[in-house]
BALUMRO-175043 format. One record per residue (C-alpha): residue in three letters; x, y, z. Coordinates in steps of 0.001 Angstrom, whole numbers, padded with zeros to 6 digits, always signed. Layout:
# BALUMRO-175043
ALAXYZ
...
//
This chain:
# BALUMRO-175043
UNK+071961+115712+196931
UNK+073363+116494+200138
UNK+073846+112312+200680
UNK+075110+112143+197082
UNK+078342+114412+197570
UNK+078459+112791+201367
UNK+078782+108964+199317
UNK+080769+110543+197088
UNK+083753+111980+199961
UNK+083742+108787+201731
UNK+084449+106237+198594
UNK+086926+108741+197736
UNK+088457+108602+201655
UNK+088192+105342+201612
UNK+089539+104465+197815
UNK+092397+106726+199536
UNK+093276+104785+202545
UNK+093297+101640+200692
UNK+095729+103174+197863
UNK+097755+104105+201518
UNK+097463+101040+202807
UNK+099311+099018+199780
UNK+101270+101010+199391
UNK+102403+100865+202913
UNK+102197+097429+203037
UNK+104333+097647+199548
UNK+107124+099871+201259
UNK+107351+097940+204442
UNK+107646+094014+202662
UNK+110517+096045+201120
UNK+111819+097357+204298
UNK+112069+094287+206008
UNK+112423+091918+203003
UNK+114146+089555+202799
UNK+113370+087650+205975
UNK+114150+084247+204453
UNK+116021+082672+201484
UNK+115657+083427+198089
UNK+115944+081011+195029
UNK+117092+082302+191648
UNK+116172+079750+189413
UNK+118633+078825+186678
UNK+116817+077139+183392
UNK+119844+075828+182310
UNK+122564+072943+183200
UNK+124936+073346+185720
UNK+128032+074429+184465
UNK+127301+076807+181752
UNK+127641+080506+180978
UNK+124536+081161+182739
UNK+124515+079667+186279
UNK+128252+080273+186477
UNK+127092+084392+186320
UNK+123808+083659+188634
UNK+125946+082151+191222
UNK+127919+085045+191328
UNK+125450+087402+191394
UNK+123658+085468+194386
UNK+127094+085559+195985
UNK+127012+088872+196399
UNK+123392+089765+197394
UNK+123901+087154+200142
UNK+127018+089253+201284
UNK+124782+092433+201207
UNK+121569+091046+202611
UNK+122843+088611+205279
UNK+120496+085890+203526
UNK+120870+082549+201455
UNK+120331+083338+198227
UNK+120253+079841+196697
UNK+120679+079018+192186
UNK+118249+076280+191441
UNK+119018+074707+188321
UNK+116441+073577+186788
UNK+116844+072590+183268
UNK+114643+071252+180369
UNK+111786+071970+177846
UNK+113905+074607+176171
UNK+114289+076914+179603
UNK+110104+076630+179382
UNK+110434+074311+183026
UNK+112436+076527+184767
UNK+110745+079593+183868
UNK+107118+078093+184280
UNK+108321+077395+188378
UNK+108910+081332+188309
UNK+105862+082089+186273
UNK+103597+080724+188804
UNK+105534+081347+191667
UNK+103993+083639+195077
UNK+104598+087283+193641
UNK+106722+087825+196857
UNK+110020+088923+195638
UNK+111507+085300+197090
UNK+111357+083734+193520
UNK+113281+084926+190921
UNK+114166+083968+187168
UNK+117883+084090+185748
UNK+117211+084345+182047
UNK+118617+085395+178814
UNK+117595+085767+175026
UNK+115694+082484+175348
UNK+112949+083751+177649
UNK+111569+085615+174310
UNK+112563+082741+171687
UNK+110657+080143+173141
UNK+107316+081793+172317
UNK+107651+081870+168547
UNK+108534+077949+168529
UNK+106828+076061+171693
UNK+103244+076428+173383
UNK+104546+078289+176624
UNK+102129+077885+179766
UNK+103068+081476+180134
UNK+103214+084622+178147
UNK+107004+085496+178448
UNK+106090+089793+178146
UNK+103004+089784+180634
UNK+103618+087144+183374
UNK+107499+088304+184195
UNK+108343+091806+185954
UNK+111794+092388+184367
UNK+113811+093347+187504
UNK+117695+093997+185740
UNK+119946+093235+183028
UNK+122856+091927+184406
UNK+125741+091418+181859
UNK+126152+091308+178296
UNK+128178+088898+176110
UNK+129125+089029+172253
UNK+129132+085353+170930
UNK+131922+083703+169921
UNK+132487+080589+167052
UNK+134441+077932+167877
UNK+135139+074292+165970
UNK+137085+071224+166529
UNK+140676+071515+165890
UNK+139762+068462+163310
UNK+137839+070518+161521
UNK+140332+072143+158515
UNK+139565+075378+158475
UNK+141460+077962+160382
UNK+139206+081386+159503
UNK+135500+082018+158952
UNK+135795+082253+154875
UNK+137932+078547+155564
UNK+134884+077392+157454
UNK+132617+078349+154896
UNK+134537+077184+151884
UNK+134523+073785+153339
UNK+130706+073814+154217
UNK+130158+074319+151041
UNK+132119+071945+149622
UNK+130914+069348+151879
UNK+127090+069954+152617
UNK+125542+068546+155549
UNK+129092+066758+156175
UNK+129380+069550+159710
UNK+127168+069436+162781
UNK+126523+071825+164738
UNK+125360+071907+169021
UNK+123476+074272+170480
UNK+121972+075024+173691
UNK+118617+073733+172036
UNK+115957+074782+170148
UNK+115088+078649+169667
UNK+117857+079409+172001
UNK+120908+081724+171409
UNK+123414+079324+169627
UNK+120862+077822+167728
UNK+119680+081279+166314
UNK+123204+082129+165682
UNK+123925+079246+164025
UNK+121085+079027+161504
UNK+121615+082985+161125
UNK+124671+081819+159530
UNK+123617+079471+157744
UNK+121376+081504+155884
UNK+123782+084261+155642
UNK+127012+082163+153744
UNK+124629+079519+151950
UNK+125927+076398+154226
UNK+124391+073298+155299
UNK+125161+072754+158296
UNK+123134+069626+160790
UNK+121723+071133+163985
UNK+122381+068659+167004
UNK+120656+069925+170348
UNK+121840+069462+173857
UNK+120530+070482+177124
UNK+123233+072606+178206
UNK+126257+074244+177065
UNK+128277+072075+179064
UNK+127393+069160+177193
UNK+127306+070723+173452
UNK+130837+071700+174531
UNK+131723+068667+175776
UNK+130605+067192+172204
UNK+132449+069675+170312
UNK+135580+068819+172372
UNK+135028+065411+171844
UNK+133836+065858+168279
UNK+130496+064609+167637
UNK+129726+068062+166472
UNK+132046+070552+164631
UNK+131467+073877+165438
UNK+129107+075944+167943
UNK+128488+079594+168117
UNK+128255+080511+172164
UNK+129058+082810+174680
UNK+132331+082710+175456
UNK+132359+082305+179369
UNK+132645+078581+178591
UNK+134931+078137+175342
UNK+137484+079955+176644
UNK+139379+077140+178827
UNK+139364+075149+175512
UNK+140738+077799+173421
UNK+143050+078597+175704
UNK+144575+075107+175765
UNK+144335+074214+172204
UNK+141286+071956+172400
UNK+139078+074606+170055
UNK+140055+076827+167454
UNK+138109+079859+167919
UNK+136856+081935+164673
UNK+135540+084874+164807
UNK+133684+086987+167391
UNK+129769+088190+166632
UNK+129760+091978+168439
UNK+131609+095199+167015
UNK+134783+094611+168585
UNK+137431+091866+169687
UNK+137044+090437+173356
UNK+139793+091207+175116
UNK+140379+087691+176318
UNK+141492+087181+172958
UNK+142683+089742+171089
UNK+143975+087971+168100
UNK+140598+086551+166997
UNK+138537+088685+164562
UNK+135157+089964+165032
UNK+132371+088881+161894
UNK+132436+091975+159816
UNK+136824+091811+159811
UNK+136411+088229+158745
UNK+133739+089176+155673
UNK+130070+088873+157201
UNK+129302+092381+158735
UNK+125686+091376+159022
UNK+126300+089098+161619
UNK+125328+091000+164768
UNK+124314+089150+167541
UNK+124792+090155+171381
UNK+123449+088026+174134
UNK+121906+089654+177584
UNK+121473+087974+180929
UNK+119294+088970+183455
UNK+116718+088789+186596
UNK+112815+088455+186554
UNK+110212+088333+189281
UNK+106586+087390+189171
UNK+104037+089936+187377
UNK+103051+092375+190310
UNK+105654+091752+192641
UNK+105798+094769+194808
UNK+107172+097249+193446
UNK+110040+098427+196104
UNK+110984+094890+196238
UNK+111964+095040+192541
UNK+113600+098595+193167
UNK+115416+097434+196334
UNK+116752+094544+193953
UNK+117771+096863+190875
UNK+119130+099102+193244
UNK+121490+096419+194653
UNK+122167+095250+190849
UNK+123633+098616+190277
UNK+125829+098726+193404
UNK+127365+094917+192974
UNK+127437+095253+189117
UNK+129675+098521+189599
UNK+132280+096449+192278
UNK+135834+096035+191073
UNK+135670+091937+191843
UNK+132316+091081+190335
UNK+133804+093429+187263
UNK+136667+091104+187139
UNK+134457+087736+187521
UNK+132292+088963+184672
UNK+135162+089720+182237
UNK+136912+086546+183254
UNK+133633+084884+181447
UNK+133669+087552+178357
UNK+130923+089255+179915
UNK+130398+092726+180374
UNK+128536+094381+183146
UNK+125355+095494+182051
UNK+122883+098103+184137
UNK+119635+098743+183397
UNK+116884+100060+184963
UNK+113241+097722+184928
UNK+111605+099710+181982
UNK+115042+099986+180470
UNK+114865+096013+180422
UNK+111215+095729+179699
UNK+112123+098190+176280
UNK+115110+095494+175479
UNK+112375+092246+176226
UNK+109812+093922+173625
UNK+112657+094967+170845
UNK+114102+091587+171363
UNK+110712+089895+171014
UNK+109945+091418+167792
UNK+113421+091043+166667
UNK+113857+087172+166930
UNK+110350+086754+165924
UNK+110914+088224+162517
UNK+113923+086186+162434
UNK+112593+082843+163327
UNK+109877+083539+160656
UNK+112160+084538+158108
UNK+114289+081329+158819
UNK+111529+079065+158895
UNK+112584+077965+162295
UNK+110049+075439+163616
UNK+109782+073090+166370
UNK+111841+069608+165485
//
């Protein structure tokens, strides 16, 4: 018995100093992390909404930290390539993902080499943007119920970009689609850049986006902006009407941005990070840089984001179902 309760004290002791050790080890990779760069990789072009808030973001930690912090751009396969590199990066805290409402679309409409919930440790939300609809001054319609009485009377005459499939402007789009009864072509780019640069050009007719990107255009007469998805008007432009003024109050859609690790990254790595989010996110410049891009500083904390990834999941599931959404 006697050598029973002894076996028993020493796998306790030592289950003990190995819970010490990690967690040592844990505290001190976060004490003297980071001792080298760190990549942030972007799944989207250059250019857009998205890398244009990542660089800004890595900007700043590389003031605080006194280490490159480098964007990586690396877009394709519907965000899937960039993410995978992150995915199956070392769970070191030197990798990390800049993602938004895509990292839970994908799922539902590709075979992902990754499960977007388990394989990613949600570090922060960063910012959050409504979206905004803009068309080619071509198009004759200078208000949403405009827009829609000319879909209507001309089906499948509009196209259209997007970001690509099961991403934010495409979701948005077909959302209103199905909401006024329009058909409306869905042409997919790789970037927002480009689906801009189409719309500008006028190979497609309309796009429903964040508006870090539109606003230089609508600013110099080269879109007509719309309408605004959120509750209320941005204040870049005041004068344009959110959905629910302009007759479809069911149209509701706010895009986040944020920062992922690598399931089990130590955890005071992805505190030390958070806890930097909140300090930059709450300085009077990167405020400024944000709202210059209609974006809005969001904090969270890493559950906080993990309870936003899970609603979000289920929410564009059941909407991608309900749409019929399926890979083209």
């Amino acid at each position: 018995m006697k050598s029973i309760v002894r076996a028993a004290i020493l796998a306790a002791f030592l289950a003990a100093t190995a819970t010490a050790t990690a967690t040592g080890a844990a505290a001190g990779e976060a004490g003297s992390y980071p001792e080298r760069a760190i990549r942030i990789v972007s799944p989207y072009a250059a250019g857009g909404s998205s890398g244009t808030t990542a660089r800004v973001i890595a900007e700043q930690i590389q003031k605080a930290w006194g280490q490159a912090v480098i964007v990586d751009d690396r877009p394709g396969g519907n965000t899937i390539i960039g993410s995978n590199i992150v995915a199956r990066a070392a769970a070191d805290g030197y990798t990390l993902l800049w993602q938004n409402d895509a990292h839970v679309t994908s799922q539902y409409l590709f075979h992902t080499p990754y499960d977007a919930l388990k394989d990613f440790q949600p570090v922060a939300t960063v910012a959050s943007t409504e979206n905004l609809l803009v068309v080619n001054p071509e198009v004759p319609a200078n208000s949403v119920k405009e827009l829609i009485d000319y879909a209507k009377k001309h089906p499948s005459v509009l196209n259209y970009g997007s970001t690509g499939l099961g991403g934010p402007p495409h979701l948005a789009a077909e959302l209103f689609k199905s909401l006024t009864g329009t058909q409306i072509t869905h042409i997919p780019y790789p970037g927002i850049s480009p689906a801009l640069t189409a719309l500008v050009g006028g190979q497609v007719q309309m796009v429903i986006q964040s508006p870090s990107q539109a606003l230089q255009y609508v600013k110099t007469g080269r879109l007509k902006a719309l309408a605004v998805t959120g509750p209320r008007r941005l204040a870049a432009l005041p004068d344009v009407p959110t959905f629910a003024e302009a007759g479809l109050p069911d149209f509701q859609i706010r895009q986040w941005f944020g920062l992922f690790m690598p399931a089990n990254t130590p955890r005071p790595i992805v505190d030390k990070w958070n806890d930097e989010m909140r300090k930059l996110l709450a300085l009077p410049e990167v405020k400024a840089k944000l709202g210059a891009a209609g974006l809005d500083p969001l904090v969270s904390s890493p559950e906080e984001f993990s309870s936003i990834i899970k609603a979000d999941s289920a929410r564009y599931g059941k909407l991608i179902k309900s749409l019929g959404i399926k890979a083209e």
